[in-house]
N, C-alpha and C positions, 0 to 999 in steps of 0.2 A: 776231135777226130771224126773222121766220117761214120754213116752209119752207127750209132753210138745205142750199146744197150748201156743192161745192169746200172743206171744210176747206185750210188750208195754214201749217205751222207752221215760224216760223224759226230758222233753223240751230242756235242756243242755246236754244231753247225757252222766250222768254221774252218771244216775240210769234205772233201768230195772228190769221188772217184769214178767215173766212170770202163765202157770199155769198148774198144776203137774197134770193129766188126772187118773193117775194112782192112787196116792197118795190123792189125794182132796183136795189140798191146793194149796197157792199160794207162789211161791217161791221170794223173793229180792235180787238182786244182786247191785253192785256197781260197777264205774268204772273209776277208777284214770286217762285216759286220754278218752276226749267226746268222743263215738263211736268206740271207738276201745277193742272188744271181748277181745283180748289177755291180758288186762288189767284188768283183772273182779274179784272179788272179791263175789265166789259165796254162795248162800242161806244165808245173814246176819242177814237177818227174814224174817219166814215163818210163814203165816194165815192157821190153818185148816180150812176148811168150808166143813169138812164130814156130819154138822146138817143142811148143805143147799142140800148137793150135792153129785151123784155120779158116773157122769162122767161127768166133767167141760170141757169147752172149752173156747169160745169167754172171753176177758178179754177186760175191757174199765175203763178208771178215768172219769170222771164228769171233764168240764172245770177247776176248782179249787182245784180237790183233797180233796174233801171233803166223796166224795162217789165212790165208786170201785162197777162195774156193773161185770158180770159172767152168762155166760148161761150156763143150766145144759140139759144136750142129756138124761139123763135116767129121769127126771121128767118133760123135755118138758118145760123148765120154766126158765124168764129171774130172776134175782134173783142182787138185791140192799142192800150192807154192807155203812151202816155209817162210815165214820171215825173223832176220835174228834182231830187227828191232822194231819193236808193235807197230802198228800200223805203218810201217817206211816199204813202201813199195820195189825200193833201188834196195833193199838189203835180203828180197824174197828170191828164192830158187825153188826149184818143180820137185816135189819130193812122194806125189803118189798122185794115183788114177783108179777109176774105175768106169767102166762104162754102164751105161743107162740099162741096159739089159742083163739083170732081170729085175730093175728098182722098178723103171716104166715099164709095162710090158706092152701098151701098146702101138707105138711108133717108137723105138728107144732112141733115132737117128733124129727126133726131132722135138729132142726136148727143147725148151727156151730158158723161161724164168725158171729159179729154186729158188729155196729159203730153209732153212736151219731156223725151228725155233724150239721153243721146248729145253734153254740152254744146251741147244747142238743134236737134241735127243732125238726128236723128230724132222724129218725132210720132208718136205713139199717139192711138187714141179710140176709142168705145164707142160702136157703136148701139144704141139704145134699143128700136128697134122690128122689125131686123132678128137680134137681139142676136150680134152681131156686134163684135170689137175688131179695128182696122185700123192698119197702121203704113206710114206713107210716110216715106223720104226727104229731106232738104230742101239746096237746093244752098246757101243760106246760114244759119246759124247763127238760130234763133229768126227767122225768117221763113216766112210759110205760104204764101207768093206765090209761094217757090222749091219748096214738096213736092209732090212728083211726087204722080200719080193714085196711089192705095194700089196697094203692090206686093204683101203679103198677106195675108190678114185669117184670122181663125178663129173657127170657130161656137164658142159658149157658149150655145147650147139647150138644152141635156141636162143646164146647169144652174140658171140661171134664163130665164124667157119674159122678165122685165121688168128689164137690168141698167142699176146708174144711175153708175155709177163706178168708178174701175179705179185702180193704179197699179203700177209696175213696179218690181222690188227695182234696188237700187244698181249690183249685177253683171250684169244685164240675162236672168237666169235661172230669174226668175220674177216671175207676171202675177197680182196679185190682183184680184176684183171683188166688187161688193156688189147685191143686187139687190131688188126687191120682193117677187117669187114666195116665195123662201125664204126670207127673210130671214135670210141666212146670207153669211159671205165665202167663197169659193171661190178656190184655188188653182193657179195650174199650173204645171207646170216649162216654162218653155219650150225646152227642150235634149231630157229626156225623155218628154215627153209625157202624163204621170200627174197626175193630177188628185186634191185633196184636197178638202174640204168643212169649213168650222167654223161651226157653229152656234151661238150663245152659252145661255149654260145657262138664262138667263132671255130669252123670246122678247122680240126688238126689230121691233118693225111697222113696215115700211117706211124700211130701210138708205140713204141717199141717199149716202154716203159711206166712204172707205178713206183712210189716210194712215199712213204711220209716222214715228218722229221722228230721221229722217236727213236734213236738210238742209233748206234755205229755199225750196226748190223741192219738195217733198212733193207729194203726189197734187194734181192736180187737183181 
């Protein structure tokens, strides 16, 4: 699909998901050997979600597969599809929302990436125009109605002006991001504070996405 955030690859690596920015939906692929692209078997089923949304980004499952989370850039709003069979994209329907305001407080119209980690407990997400990554909270597990107003956020200016996506390692000690400005990933410890830069050796214009291939819940 065009424009394409939210990568998100499941746990075996032998399905992947994306979401079509352009188109409003969300696209499913397949892939005959774990991890490897050139294997792919693409759009097998695709979810419209043009009555949530219109212009998607961040993509996340629910530890289980039971629910597929989507933040939407043009209504400012994180946005929650049911589904009645784990991970099947064609069996989800829209069953809650919240908007970014007051999780992000500082641009709420221009979140990008999120991430649920902390088994659902804690949220992550990225401003886009304040660039800024915020983490709040949640009193109950994969709900955004219980995350507290962000408890702390940390600038990433000084490495890119335009960041479009984030994800946070497994041990929770470090925050990667991708951005437009440089199109480079950027690293940070979050325990020590040191920051790393990787720019890929052949330049990629406009980075929309991070993921690594540790589990069904992968970046946003």
């Amino acid at each position: 699909g065009g424009n394409p955030y939210g990568i998100t690859v499941g746990s075996d690596g032998t399905k992947m998901w994306h979401m079509d920015s352009t188109g409003d939906d969300i696209k499913y692929h397949t892939l005959s050997t774990p991890y490897d692209i050139t294997t792919m078997t693409q759009n097998v089923a695709t979810l419209d979600i043009s009555s949530s949304s219109t212009h998607a980004k961040g993509l996340q499952w629910n530890g289980d597969g039971s629910k597929i989370y989507f933040s939407d850039d043009g209504s400012a709003t994180l946005h929650q599809w049911d589904c009645t069979s784990d991970y099947d994209i064609t069996s989800c329907s829209s069953s809650a929302s919240r908007t970014w305001d007051p999780i992000a407080m500082g641009s709420p119209n221009s979140v990008g990436g999120f991430q649920w980690v902390n088994s659902g407990n804690d949220l992550y997400s990225i401003d886009m125009q304040y660039d800024r990554i915020y983490h709040n909270t949640c009193g109950t597990a994969y709900d955004a109605n219980t995350c507290t107003t962000y408890q702390t956020s940390l600038s990433i200016n000084a490495q890119d002006g335009t960041p479009n996506d984030m994800y946070i390692s497994p041990d929770g000690s470090k925050v990667f991001f991708v951005g437009n400005d440089g199109d480079d990933i950027n690293e940070y410890e979050l325990t020590g504070g040191s920051t790393t830069v990787y720019t890929p050796s052949t330049k990629l214009l406009g980075l929309n996405d991070v993921t690594f291939n540790v589990g069904a819940t992968s970046a946003s």
